[in-house]
Structures are given as structure tokens and as C-alpha cells.
N, C-alpha and C positions, 0 to 999 in steps of 0.2 A: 479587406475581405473578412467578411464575418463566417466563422468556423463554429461548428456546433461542439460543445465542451461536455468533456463529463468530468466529474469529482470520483480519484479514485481511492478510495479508505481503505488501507491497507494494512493486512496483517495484524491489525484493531480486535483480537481475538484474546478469548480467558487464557490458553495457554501460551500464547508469546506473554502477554500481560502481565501475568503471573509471575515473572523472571524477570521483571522491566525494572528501575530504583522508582520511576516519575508517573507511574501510571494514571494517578488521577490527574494528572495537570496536563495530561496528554490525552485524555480520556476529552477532558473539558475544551480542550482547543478544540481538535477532529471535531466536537458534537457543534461546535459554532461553526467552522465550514461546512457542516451537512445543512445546518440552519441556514447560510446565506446560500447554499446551493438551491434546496429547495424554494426559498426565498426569488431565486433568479429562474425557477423552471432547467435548472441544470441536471443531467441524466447522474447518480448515485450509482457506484459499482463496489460491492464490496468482494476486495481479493482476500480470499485467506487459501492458507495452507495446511496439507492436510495428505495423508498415505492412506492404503486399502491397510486392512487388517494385514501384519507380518510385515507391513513396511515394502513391499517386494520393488518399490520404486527405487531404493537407496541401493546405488551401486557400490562396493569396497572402495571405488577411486573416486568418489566423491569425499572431498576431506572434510567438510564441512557438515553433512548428514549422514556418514558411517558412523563418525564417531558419536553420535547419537541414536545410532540406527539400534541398540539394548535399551534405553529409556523412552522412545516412539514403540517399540512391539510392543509394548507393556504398560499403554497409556489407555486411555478411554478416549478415541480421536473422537468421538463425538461431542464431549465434553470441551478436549482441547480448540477443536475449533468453532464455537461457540461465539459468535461477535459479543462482544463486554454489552452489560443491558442497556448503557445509557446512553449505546449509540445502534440500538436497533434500528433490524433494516425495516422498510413499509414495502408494503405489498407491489408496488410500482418497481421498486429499487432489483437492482442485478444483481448478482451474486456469483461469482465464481472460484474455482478451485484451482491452486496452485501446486505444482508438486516440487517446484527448486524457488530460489531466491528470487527470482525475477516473476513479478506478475504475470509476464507474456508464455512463461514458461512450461510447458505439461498443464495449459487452462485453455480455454475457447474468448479467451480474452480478446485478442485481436479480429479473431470473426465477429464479435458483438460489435466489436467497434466499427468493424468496415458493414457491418448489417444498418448499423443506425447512423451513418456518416459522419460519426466520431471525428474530429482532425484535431481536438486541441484538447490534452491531458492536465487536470488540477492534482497534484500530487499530495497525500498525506498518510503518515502512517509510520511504523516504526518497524526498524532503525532506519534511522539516516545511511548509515555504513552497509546495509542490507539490501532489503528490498529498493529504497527510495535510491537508491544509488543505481542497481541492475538495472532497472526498470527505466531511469532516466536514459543511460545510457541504451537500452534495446529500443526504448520509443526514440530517442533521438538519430538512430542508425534507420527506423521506419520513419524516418521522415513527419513522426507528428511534433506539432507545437506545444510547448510545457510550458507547466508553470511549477512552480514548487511553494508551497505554505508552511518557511520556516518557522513557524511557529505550532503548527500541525503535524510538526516531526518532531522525532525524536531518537536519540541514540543514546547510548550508556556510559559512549565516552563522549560529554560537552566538547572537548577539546575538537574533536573529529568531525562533529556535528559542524561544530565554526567553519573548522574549513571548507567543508562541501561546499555550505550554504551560503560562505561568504567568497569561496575561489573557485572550485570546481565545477561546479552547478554551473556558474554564469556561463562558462563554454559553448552552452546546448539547450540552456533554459531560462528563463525570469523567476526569480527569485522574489516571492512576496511574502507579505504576513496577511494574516486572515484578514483584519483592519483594510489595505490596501485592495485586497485583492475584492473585498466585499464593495467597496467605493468606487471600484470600474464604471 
């Protein structure tokens, strides 16, 4: 059965980026999957993340965006969420907002997908530990098909990265490198 796919770039933004150790090498893979994407007629979704002014989404018991929620009031989210230039979006390409770790989460993500009969998710973007982790795991509890582009991720700690992408992953998804995944 042939599923319609999209490639979804994730969190590929100047202020996650910013904070990254590998950013160009990770910059450069992502921009070679958006290249075989487009190359294959594959639908481009760029997720990033992003609050209103004052942050008003970060609740105290989120442990993870409280404790940043004095460094987000005080940022230029404009700036921050800024896709990196050398993987700008084109005019076709999607675009949507995130408000927690997971893609699916506080975005219109999953309506776009059931709007254009989406079934089969290309995964990229950083961290591995993060979004590409959430994300796999909430699209594989909706029932769509994954793939994941170890080489299109990335995390901060190598170590953590291996795992996923060499144990965890496999659970729920196929694991490729761009290479492979471009040779379908």
C-alpha cells in the first residue's frame, strides 16, 4: 500500500540552534533530506516552537519550560523562531507551531496531516532526546507509519542519540539515513 508521506523538519530553528554543539553538520544533513524530499514530490512541514509574548503557555508543573519560562519572556520569539537560512521554507512548504516537545502538541499538525491524507511521517530535526523522541512516540500511538533519518538528527548527547536510533526507534519505526532513505 502506498501512503502519502511528508518530511517533517523539526525544530531546525536560530534559537534551538543556537544552543546545539553540531549545528552545521546537522544543518547540512536536514537541507539534503528537504533536497530528496522535494526531489520525490514529498509534502515539507516545518515544526517549530514558539509562545505568545509572556510565555502564558508554560505552566509552573511543566518541568522542563518553567524552568526556562524567565529566559523565553525576555527573548525575541520572533527571532528565536526563525527556521536556520539554509534550510528555508518555499512557498509550497507548511509550516507550523508548536507549544511543548512534541510536534503534535498545542499545533494544527495532525489536522494538516488528516487534511492531505498524510499516513507516512519522515522524521528530522533536533534532538533526538526531544522532539524526535515525542513525536515518534505520539505518531506511533496515531497509528501513522515512520521513518526516522539518523543522520538528520541530532542530540547533544551522542551517546543517547545511539540508543534511540539504534534500539528504541526500531519498536515503532525504520530507521534510515538520508543515503538509504533517498534510494527507495
Amino acid at each position: 500500500m502506498d501512503q502519502k508521506t511528508a518530511l517533517l523538519v523539526m525544530d531546525m530553528q536560530l534559537g534551538i540552534l543556537a544552543n546545539f554543539p553540531v549545528s552545521e553538520s546537522i544543518v547540512a544533513n536536514v537541507a539534503k533530506a528537504i533536497e530528496n524530499a522535494r526531489n520525490k514530490n514529498i509534502d515539507i512541514i516545518y515544526v517549530t516552537l514558539s509562545f505568545k509574548n509572556g510565555a502564558v503557555e508554560i505552566s509552573p508543573n511543566n518541568k522542563v519550560f518553567a524552568a526556562r519560562r524567565a529566559n523565553i519572556e525576555n527573548i525575541d520569539l520572533e527571532q528565536f523562531s526563525k527556521i536556520h537560512p539554509l534550510l528555508e521554507p518555499q512557498k509550497q512548504d507548511i509550516r507550523v507551531t508548536k507549544r511543548r516537545i512534541s510536534a503534535f502538541t498545542g499545533s494544527e499538525l495532525e489536522v494538516v496531516l488528516r487534511s492531505k491524507g498524510i499516513q507516512h511521517l519522515v522524521l528530522s530535526g533536533v534532538a533526538t532526546s526531544g522532539i524526535v523522541l515525542s513525536t515518534t512516540t505520539e505518531a506511533s500511538d496515531k497509528d501513522y507509519k515512520i521513518t526516522i533519518l539518523s543522520d538528520a538528527c541530532a542530540d547533544p548527547d551522542e551517546e543517547v542519540h545511539r540508543v534511540l536510533t539504534e534500539k528504541i526507534f526500531l519498536r515503532s519505526a525504520e530507521v534510515k539515513t538520508i543515503e538509504e532513505w533517498g534510494n527507495q
